[in-house]
N, C-alpha and C positions, 0 to 999 in steps of 0.2 A: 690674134686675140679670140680665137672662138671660144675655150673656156670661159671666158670673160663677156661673151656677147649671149653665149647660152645661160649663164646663170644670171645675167641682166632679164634677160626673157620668162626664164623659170622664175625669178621674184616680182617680175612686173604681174604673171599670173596668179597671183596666190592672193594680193593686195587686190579687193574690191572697192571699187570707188566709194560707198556708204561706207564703209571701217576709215577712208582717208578724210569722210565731211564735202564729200562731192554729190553732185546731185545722178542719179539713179536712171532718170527717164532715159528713154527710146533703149531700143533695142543693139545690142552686142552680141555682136558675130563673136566670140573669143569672153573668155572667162581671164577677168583680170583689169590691170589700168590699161587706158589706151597708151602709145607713146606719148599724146600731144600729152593727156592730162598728168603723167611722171615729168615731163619737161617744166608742166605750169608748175608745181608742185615744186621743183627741185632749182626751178630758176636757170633751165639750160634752153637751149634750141632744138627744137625737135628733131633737125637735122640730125645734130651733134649726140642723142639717144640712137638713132637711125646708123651711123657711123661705127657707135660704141658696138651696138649689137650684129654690124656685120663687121666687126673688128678691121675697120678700116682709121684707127686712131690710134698714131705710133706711139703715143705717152699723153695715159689717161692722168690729167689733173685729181691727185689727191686731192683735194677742198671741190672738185664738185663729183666725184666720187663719194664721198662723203655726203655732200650735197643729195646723193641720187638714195643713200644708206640711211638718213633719217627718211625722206619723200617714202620709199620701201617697210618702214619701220623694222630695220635688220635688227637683230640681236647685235653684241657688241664681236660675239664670235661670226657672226654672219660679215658684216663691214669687215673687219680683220682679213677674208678668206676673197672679198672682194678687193682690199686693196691690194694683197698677196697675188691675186690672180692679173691683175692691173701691172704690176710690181714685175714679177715673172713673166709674162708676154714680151716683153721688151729686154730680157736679154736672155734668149732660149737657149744660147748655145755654154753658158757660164749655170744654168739652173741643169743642165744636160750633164753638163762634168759632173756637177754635185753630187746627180742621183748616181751617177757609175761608181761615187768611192766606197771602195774596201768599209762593209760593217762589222767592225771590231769591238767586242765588250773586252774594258781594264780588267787586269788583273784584280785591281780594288773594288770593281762593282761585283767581280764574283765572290770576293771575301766576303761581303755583303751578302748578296743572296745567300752564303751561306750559313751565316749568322743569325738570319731569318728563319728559324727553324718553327716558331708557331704560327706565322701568314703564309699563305701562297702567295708569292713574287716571281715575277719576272720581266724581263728586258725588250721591250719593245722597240725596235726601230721602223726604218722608211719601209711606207708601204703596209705597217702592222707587223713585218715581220717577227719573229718568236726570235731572241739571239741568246738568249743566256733565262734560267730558272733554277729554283731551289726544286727541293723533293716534295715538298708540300703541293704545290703548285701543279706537278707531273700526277699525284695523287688524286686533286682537284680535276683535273681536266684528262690530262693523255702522259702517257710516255712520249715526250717528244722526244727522246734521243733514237729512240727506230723509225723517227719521221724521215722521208726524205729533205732534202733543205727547201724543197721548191713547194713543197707541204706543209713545213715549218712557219702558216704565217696566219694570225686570229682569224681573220675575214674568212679562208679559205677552209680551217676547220669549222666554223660557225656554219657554212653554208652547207658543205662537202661532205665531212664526216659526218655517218649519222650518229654515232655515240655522243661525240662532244654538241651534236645539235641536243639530242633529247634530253640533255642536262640541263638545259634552262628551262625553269617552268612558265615562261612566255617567249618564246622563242621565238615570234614576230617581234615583241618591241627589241627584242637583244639586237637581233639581227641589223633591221630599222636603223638603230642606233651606229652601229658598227659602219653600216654604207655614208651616214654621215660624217663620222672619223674619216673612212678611206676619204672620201671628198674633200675634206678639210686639207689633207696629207695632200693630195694632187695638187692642191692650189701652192703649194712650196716646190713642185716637181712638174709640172705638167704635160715636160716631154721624158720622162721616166718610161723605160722602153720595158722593164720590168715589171713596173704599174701598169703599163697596158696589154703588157699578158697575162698580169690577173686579172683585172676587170674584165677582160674580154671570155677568159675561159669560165669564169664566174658569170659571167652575162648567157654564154653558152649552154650554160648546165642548170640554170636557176633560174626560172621566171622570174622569182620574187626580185632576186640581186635584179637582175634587170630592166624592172619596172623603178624599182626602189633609186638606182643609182642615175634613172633618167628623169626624176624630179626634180636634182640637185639641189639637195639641203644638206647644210655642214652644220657639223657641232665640236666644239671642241673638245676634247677626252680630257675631262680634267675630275669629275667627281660623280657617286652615284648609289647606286644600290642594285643586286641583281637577284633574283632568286633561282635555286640550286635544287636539282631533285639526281642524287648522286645515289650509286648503286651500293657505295659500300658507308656511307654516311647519312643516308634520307637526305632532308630536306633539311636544305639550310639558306639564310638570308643573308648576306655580306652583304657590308659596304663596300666599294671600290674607290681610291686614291691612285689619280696619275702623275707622276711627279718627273719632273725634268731632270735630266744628268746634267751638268755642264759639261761642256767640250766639246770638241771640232765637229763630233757626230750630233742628228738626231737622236736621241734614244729618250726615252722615258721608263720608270720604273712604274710598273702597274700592281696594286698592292691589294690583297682584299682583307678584310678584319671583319669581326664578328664581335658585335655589344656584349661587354663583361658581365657574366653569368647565366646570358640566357640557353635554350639549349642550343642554337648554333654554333655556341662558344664550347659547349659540350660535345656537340659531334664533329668541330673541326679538329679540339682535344682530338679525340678520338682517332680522325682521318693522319691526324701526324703521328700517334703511336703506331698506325697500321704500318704508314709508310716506311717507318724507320726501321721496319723490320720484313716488309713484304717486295719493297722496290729494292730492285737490283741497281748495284751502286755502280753508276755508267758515267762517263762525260756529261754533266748538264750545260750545254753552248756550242754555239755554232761549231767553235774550232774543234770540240773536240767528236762533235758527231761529222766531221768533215775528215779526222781521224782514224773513224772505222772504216772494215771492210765487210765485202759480202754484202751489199747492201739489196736488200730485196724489197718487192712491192708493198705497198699500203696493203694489202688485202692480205696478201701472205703474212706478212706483220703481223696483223689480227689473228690468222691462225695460228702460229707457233707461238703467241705470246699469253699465257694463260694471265698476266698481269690485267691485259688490257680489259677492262672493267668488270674483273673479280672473275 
């Protein structure tokens, strides 16, 4: 249970005794609750705090897990990712098979995405990865079909590539934001052996990712707003929608729109007459960039491809 004992630890830190209605005096070695006063607080043994966070507790009670997630004042996505983390510790080898199945997008979700001819859309699964998108969307961010597959995944272009980083005109909070998703996602995975060669290569190459992903805060990807400073569109403000697929897989559909009439809605107009006549009409999805050959590096990519940001 160390996921589970570290992010007890990361939440006990954040919660200062004044914000819980505790008294303040004498001095604190450590920024945060002590264990005893999360125990008084939550109605547990201090022990039984002491256990949790050296994950020495084969099956953490949901009702004082819960318990510990008002004491904490979690968000409701916060508690979710703690009983998720609770939940998955205790059967690593059934949460292990999960992360290894085949990421497959339906036939029907690409009819979709192709349908979606005035949003950028695309298919998100485990891990962030990128599996399936429209031409709008390739427009919006990158050509992902000359991506390698192991390149193919949000967090890793957010961080990694510097084009699709300088696309966001705050690109700390995007960023920020995005290590919270990946964290959420691990708490469903946490021995995903894929997940931890991205974090780790991303922890490698990124202070930020690194400092950011050792705070351990989750948020759920579910709604938003992002701003856009794009090379062949200026500046634009979308909303963002994360909508879940049904079916065996994880995946969600991430959707972005732009308020009727204004001019983002004009220059996303825009960005989709570009596309429909300036992108070269390739596989958009997994399988069929798993199709090509010749596959060359990221950086050579960049050079042979005069698409890639005009």
């Amino acid at each position: 249970m160390t996921e589970l004992g570290d992010y007890l630890r990361a939440c006990r830190a954040r919660v200062s005794a004044e914000q819980v209605g505790l008294p303040t005096a004498g001095r604190r070695r450590v920024p945060g609750l002590r264990r005893e006063e999360l125990a008084s607080l939550a109605g547990v043994s201090v022990d039984y705090i002491v256990r949790l966070e050296q994950g020495r507790v084969k099956a953490a009670s949901p009702a004082i897990l819960s318990a510990l997630a008002r004491a904490l004042e979690l968000r409701p996505d916060e508690e979710e990712y703690l009983l998720r983390c609770a939940a998955e510790a205790g059967t690593p080898s059934e949460a292990k098979s999960a992360a290894a199945r085949k990421q497959r997008v339906s036939q029907a979700t690409h009819v979709l995405l192709d349908s979606m001819v005035n949003v950028p859309a695309l298919v998100l699964g485990r891990r962030m990865d990128i599996l399936a998108w429209n031409n709008l969307s390739a427009a919006l961010f990158t050509d992902y079909s000359r991506l390698p597959a192991k390149r193919c995944n949000h967090l890793w272009l957010t961080f990694l590539d510097p084009e699709v980083r300088g696309l966001y005109a705050d690109w700390a909070a995007v960023a920020q934001e995005c290590v919270a998703y990946l964290r959420m996602d691990a708490g469903r995975y946490p021995n995903d052996p894929e997940l931890a060669r991205l974090v780790g290569e991303l922890s490698l190459k990124d202070p930020d990712f690194r400092r950011w992903w050792s705070d351990h805060r989750v948020r759920a990807q579910r709604h938003g707003r992002k701003e856009f400073v794009h090379p062949i569109a200026g500046e634009l403000s979308l909303d963002f929608q994360v909508l879940d697929l049904r079916g065996p897989t994880d995946q969600s559909l991430l959707v972005y729109t732009a308020e009727p009439h204004s001019p983002s809605e004009q220059a996303l107009t825009f960005l989709a007459g570009w596309a429909a006549t300036e992108i070269p009409t390739r596989p958009r999805g997994a399988e069929g960039r798993a199709r090509r050959t010749g596959a060359v590096s990221p950086s050579e990519e960049t050079r042979d491809d005069p698409w890639r940001r005009g």
